[in-house]
C-alpha positions in Angstrom: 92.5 71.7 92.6 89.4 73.7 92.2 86.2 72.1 91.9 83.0 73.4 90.8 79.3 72.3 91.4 77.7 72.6 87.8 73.9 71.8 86.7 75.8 68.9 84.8 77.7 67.9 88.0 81.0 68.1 89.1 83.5 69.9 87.2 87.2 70.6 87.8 88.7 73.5 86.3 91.3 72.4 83.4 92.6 75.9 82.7 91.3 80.3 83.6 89.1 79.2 80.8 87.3 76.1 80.9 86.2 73.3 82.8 86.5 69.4 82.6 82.5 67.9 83.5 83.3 64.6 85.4 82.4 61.1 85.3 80.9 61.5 88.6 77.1 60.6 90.3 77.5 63.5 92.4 74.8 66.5 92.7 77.7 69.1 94.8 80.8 69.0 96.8 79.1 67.7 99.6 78.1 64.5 97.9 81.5 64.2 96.9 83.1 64.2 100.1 80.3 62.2 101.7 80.8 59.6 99.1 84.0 58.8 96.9 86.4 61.9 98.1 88.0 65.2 96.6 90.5 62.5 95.1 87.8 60.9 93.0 87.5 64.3 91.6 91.4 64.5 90.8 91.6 61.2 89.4 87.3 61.2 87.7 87.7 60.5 83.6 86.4 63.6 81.6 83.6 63.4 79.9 83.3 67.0 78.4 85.3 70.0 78.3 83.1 73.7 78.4 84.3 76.6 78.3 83.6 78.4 82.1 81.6 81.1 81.1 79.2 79.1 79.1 78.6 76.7 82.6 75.9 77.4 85.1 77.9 77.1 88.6 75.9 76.6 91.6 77.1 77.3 94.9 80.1 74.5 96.0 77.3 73.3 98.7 74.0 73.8 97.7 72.6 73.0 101.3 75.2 72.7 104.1 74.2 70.5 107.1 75.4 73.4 109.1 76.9 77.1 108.8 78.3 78.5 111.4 79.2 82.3 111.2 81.7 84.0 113.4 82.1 87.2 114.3 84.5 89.8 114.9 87.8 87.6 113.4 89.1 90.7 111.4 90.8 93.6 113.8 89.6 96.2 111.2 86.2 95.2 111.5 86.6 95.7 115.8 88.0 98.7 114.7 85.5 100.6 113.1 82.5 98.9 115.8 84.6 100.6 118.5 84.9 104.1 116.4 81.2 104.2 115.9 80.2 102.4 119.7 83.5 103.0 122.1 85.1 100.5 123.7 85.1 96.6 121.8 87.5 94.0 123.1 88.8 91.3 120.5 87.2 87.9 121.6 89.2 85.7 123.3 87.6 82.9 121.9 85.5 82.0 118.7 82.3 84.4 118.7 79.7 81.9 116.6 76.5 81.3 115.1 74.3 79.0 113.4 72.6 79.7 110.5 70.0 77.9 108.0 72.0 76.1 105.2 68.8 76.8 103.3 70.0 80.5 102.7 72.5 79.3 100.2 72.3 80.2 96.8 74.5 79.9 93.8 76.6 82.6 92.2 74.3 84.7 89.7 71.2 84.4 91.6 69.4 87.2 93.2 69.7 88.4 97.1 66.0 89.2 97.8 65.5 92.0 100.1 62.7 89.7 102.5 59.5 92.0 102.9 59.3 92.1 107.0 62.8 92.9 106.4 64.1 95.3 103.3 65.4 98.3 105.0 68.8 97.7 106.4 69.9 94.4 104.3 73.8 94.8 104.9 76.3 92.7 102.4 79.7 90.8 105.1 82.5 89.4 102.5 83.9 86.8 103.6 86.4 83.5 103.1 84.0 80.7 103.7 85.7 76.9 105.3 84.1 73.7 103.5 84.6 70.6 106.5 86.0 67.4 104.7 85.8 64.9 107.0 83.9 64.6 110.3 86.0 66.7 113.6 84.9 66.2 116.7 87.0 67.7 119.4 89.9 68.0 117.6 93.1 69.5 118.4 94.5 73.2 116.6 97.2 70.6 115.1 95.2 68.3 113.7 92.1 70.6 112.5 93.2 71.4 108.9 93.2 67.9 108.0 89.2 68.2 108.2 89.6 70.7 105.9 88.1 69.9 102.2 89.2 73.7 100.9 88.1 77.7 100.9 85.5 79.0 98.7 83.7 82.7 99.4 80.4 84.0 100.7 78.5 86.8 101.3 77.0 86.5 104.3 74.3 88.7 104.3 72.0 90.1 107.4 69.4 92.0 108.1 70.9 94.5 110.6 67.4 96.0 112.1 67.0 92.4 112.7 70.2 92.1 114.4 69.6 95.1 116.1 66.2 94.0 117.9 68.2 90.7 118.7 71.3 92.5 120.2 68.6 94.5 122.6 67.2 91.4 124.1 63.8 91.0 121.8 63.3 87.7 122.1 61.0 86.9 119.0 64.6 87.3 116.7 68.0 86.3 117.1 70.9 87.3 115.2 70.9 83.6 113.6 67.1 84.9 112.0 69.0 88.1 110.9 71.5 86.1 108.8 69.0 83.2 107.8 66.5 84.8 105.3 66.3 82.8 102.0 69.0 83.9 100.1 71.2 85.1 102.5 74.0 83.6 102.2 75.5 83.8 98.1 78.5 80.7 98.0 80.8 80.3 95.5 82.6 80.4 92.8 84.1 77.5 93.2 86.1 75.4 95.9 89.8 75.4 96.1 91.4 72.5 98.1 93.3 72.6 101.1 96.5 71.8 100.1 96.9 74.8 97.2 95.8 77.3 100.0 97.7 76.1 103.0 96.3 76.2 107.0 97.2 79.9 107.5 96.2 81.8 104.5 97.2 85.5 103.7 94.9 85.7 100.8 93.5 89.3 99.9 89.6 90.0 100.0 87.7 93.0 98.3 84.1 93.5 98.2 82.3 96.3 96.0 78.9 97.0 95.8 78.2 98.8 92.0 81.8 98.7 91.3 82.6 100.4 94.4 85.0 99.1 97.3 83.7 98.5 100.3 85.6 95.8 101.7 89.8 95.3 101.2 91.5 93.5 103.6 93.5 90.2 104.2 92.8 86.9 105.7 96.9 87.3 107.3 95.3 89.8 109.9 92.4 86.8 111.3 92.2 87.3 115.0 91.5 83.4 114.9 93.0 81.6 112.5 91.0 78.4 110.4 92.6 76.0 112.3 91.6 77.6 115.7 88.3 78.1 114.5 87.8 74.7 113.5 88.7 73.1 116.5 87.5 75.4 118.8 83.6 74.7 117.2 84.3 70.7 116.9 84.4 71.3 121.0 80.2 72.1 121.2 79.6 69.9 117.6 80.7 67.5 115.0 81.2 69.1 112.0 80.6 66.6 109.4 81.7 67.1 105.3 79.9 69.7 103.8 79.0 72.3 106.6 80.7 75.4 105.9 82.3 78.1 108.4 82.2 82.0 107.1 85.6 83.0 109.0 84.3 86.7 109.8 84.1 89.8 107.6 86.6 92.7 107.5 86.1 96.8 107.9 83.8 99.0 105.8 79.8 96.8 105.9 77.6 99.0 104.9 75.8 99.7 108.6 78.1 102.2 109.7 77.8 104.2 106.7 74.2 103.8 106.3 74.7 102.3 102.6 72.2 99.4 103.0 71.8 97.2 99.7 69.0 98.0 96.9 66.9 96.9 94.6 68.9 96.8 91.8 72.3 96.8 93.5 75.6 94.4 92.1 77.6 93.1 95.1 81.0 91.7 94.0 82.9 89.6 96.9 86.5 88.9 95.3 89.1 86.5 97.6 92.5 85.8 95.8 93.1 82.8 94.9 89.8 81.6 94.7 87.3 83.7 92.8 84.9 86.2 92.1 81.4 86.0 93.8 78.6 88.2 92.2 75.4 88.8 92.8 72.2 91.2 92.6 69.9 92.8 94.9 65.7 92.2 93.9 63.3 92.9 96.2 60.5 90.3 97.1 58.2 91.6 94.7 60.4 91.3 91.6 62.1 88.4 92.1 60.7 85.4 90.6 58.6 83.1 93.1 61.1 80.0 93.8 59.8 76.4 91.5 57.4 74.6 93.9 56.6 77.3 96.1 53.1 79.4 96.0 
C-alpha cells in the first residue's frame, strides 16, 4: 500500500495516476499510526478520488518525534571517503545521529541555503525508515515488525559545519550541520512494509539539474534495516512516526566541490517508492515561513 499525507488528509494511492482522499481524522502518517493503524488506511471508505498530480503531498511525517541519521551504511560511500582521506574502516556497529524533526519539509518546497551557512550545503540521498509501533530493545528478528514502511529523504548538511564539528569546535555538532530548517526534504509517499520486504535491494539515483550524482542499491547496506533498528531501540524507544535515514551512497557533492545553489533542482529517485524533488533558494529569496517575523 502506499500512503500519502495530503493538505486534505490521508490519501492512498488507487492507481500511477490518482489518489483515493480518506475518510480519516488524521493530519499525517504519524497520526495514523498513533491512532487507528496503517490498516484503517487499507480498509478507510473513499470519499474523493484526484488525480496525483493535481494533490499537494506533504512530507509522509510532517514532524517526526525523532530522526536519527546514520552514517557510512553504503560501502561506496566508505569508498570514495577513503580515496579522498586514506584509510576508513566500515563501522562495526551503527554510526548515528539525532537530528531536529523540525527540518522536514514536504516534496516541492524549497531547501534554503541558511545564511551563517550557504557555502558548502551538500544534498545525501537516501531510503528513509518510518517506526510503526514502539521498539525498545528489540531483537534483529523481531525489528521489522516495528516497521510502518520506506519512504525517501534528502538529508541535507552543511558540510563546513560538519567540518568545524569533526575538528572538535564545540559550539556545532554534526547533528547542527544536518538540522537547519529545511534540511531534511521527505517524501513522496510511504510504502508499507510488507510490499518492500525486511532486506530491500531497491535502486537509488539522485541528480542535481538532471545530472546523476548518486546510483546505487540498498542490496549493498553495510547494516541492514532490521540491524539498524534494533541496534538504536538499545540507547531509545523509537515510537510511531520517527524516521531513520539508512545512510547515503557514493558521489555527495563534497568531494567534488559541487555544493548546491540558488536555483539548483535536486531529484532523489528510490524504486519502488518514488520521486523526491526539490529546489535550492537562498534565505533571502525564499519566502519568510507563516507566523514567523
Amino acid at each position: 500500500m502506499r500512503i500519502y499525507s495530503t493538505e486534505r488528509g490521508i490519501a492512498r494511492q488507487a492507481d500511477a495516476g490518482s489518489l483515493d482522499l480518506l475518510d480519516l481524522a488524521c493530519a499525517d502518517v504519524a497520526e495514523l499510526l498513533l491512532g487507528p493503524g496503517l490498516e484503517a488506511a487499507r480498509d478507510a471508505p473513499v470519499t474523493a478520488t484526484v488525480p496525483l498530480d493535481d494533490a499537494r503531498v506533504l512530507a509522509p511525517v510532517a514532524r517526526p518525534g525523532k530522526v536519527l541519521v546514520i552514517g557510512y551504511n553504503y560501502p561506496s560511500h566508505a569508498d570514495e571517503v577513503r580515496e579522498a582521506r586514506g584509510e576508513v574502516h566500515l563501522p562495526e556497529v551503527p554510526n548515528f545521529q539525532i537530528v531536529a524533526g523540525a527540518a522536514v519539509v514536504a516534496p516541492g518546497a524549497a531547501v534554503v541555503l541558511p545564511k551563517v551557512a550557504d557555502a558548502e550545503v551538500d544534498y545525501e540521498g537516501e531510503v528513509a525508515v518510518v517506526i510503526g509501533r514502539s521498539a525498545k530493545e528489540v531483537s534483529v528478528h523481531r525489528a521489522w515488525e516495528h516497521v510502518a514502511g520506506l519512504t525517501v529523504v534528502n538529508d541535507v548538511s552543511a558540510r563546513d559545519i560538519q567540518a568545524r564539528a569533526m575538528a572538535g569546535d564545540l559550539t556545532v555538532s554534526i547533528s547542527t550541520a544536518k538540522s537547519f530548517d529545511t534540511f531534511k526534504p521527505m517524501g513522496p509517499c510511504l510504502v508499507t512494509a510488507d510490499e518492500v520486504g525486511a532486506q530491500p535491494d531497491l535502486r537509488l539515483i539522485t541528480r542535481v539539474n538532471g545530472e546523476v550524482r548518486q546510483d546505487d542499491r540498498t542490496g549493498t547496506f553495510v547494516h541492514s534495516i532490521p540491524e539498524l533498528v534494533a541496534y538504536l531501540s538499545e540507547f531509545m524507544t523509537l515510537e510511531p512516526g520517527d524516521v531513520i535515514c539508512t545512510g547515503t551512497p557514493r558521489g555527495i557533492g563534497f568531494f567534488s566541490e559541487r555544493f548546491l545553489r540558488e536555483g539548483d533542482e535536486v531529484e532523489v529517485e528510490v524504486e519502488g517508492i518514488g520521486c523526491l524533488r526539490n529546489r535550492v533558494e537562498s534565505a533571502s529569496s525564499a519566502p519568510r515561513p507563516p507566523g514567523r517575523r
